[in-house]
Residue, then its C-alpha position, 0 to 999 in steps of 0.5 A: x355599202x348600202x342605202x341602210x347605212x344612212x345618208x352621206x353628205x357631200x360638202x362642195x362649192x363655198x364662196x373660195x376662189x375654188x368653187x367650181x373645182x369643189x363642186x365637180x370634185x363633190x359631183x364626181x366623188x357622189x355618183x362613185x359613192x351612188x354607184x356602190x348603193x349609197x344614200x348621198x347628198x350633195x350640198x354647199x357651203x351656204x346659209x341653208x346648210x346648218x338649219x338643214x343639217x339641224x332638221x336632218x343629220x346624215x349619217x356622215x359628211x365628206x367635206x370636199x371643200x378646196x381653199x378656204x374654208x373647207x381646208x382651213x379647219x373651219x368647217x371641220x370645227x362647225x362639223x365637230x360642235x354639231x355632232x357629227x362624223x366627216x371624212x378627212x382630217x381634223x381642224x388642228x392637222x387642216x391649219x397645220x397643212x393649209x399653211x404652207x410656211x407652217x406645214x413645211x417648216x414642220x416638214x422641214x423639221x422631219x428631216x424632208x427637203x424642202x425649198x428655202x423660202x421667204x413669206x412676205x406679209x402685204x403690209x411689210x412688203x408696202x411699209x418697208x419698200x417693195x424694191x428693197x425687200x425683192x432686192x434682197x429675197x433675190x440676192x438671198x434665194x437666188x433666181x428662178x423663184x416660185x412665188x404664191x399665195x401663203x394659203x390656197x391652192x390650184x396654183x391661183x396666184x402662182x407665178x414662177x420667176x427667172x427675171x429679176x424684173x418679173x418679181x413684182x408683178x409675181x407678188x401682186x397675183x399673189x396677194x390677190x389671193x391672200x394677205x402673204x405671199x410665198x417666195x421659195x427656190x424654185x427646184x428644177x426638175x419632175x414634178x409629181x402628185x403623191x397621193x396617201x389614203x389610210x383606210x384602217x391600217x394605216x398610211x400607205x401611198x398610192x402610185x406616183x402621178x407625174x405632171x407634165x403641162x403642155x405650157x410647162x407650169x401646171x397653173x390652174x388652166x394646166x390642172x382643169x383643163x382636159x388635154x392641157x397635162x399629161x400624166x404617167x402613172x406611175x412616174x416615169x423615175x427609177x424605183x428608189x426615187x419612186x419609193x423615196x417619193x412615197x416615204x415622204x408622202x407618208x411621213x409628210x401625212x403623219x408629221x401633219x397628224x393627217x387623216x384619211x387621204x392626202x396629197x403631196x406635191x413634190x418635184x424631183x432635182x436632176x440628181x433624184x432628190x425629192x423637194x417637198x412643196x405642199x399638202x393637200x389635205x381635200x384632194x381635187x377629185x375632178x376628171x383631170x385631178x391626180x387622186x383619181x388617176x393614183x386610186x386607178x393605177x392601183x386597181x381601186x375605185x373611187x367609190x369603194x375607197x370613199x365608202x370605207x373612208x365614210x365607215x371608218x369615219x363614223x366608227x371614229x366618231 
């Protein structure tokens, strides 16, 4: 790719509680995208961002916004009305994904494990009295559970729970970050990162990233901290369980009508059963974030993968 070609706009930062992971995905993502000779741009998310796309439209976007809005479909909207082509998927399939109740009830619904779950609004879980409604979530799921935001991700607002007693406390990190929260069987087991690019010929997936944090929950210190996770590329599973953990990467891609590139979260059970937690639909592209580490294990580089996602993207457009 050439300078030629036109300007390309990559879209990090915003006002999400990912603001600084989004601005070091943007970063990285722009200088492998400079290091194929393209003409890029770095901007973010703020009142200076329409008029300046106005005054000078590039010839492509890549969002590369985390939380919301940039995964949420509202930016993908803005980019749609004005005009102009973008990598990534669009705002329909981004709403289906970043609700995770939503997204795993339509995966769910393909035929793909997924953990049993309960999503608990903030004004029900006041209004109908927190004691009771735990009671019950606990005697219906059973314990340990995973608790997190309904919206978001990074794991901001996750806590997993094996004391009954925890559960609380669990729910109100939760709803610091969103108005409902999510409580689901926790699966015990491996827990691995799938990444899917679809550069033309369709979805395919990349190696399996296993996660193996340091203090055994990949938090948000887990997944940006260097040194505090380390990964095996590809995952340290039998073939079949490996390619079974790529079909459902895939099939969760297309169930979603995902575009582009995805990331799937999955965990393994003592028996080799792949569960599918959630979808990524704007992978972390930081120095310790899975989708670079799977585009390496594949001999690809990241730059020339984002290059023939942003010309696929204007072909499209």
């Amino acid at each position: 790719m050439t300078s030629s070609n036109g300007r390309i706009l990559v879209l990090a930062g915003g006002l999400s509680p990912e603001r600084d992971v989004s601005i070091r995905s943007g970063r990285r993502v722009a200088e492998a995208l400079r290091l194929t000779g393209a003409d890029v741009e770095v901007r973010d998310l703020d009142a200076a961002l329409l008029p300046a796309l106005a005054a000078d439209r590039p010839w492509c976007v890549v969002p590369l916004l985390h939380g919301a809005p940039g995964e949420d479909g509202a930016i993908r909207d803005v980019l749609e009305s004005l005009g102009l082509a973008y990598v990534g998927s669009g705002p329909s399939a981004c709403r289906r994904a970043f609700d995770k109740p939503v997204s795993s009830s339509l995966v769910r619904a393909a035929g793909i494990a997924v953990p049993d779950s309960v999503a608990l609004p903030h004004s029900t879980f006041r209004e109908l009295g927190a004691s009771y409604i735990l009671d019950a979530v606990v005697s219906h799921l059973g314990l340990p559970l995973m608790v997190k935001p309904t919206r978001g991700g990074s794991s901001l607002g996750a806590t997993a729970v094996r004391d009954a007693g925890d559960l609380p406390s669990a729910m109100v990190a939760a709803y610091a970050y969103g108005d409902i929260a999510l409580v689901e069987r926790f699966v015990e087991g491996t827990e691995v990162a799938v990444s899917v690019v679809d550069d033309g010929d369709g979805p395919r997936a990349l190696p399996v990233v296993e996660v193996v944090p340091d203090g055994g929950f990949y938090d948000y210190g887990a997944r940006y901290t260097a040194g505090a996770t380390e990964f095996f590329t590809p995952a340290r599973l039998g073939d079949d369980v490996l390619a079974a953990c790529a079909d459902i990467a895939v099939r969760v891609h297309s169930t979603l009508g995902l575009r582009d590139w995805s990331r799937s979260d999955l965990i393994v059970d003592a028996q080799g059963v792949p569960w599918f937690l959630e979808v990524n639909v704007a992978p972390g592209m930081t120095e310790t974030s899975t989708y670079p580490q799977a585009i390496a294990a594949a001999g690809l580089d990241l730059g020339a993968v984002t290059a023939a996602l942003v010309e696929l993207a204007v072909a499209r457009h």
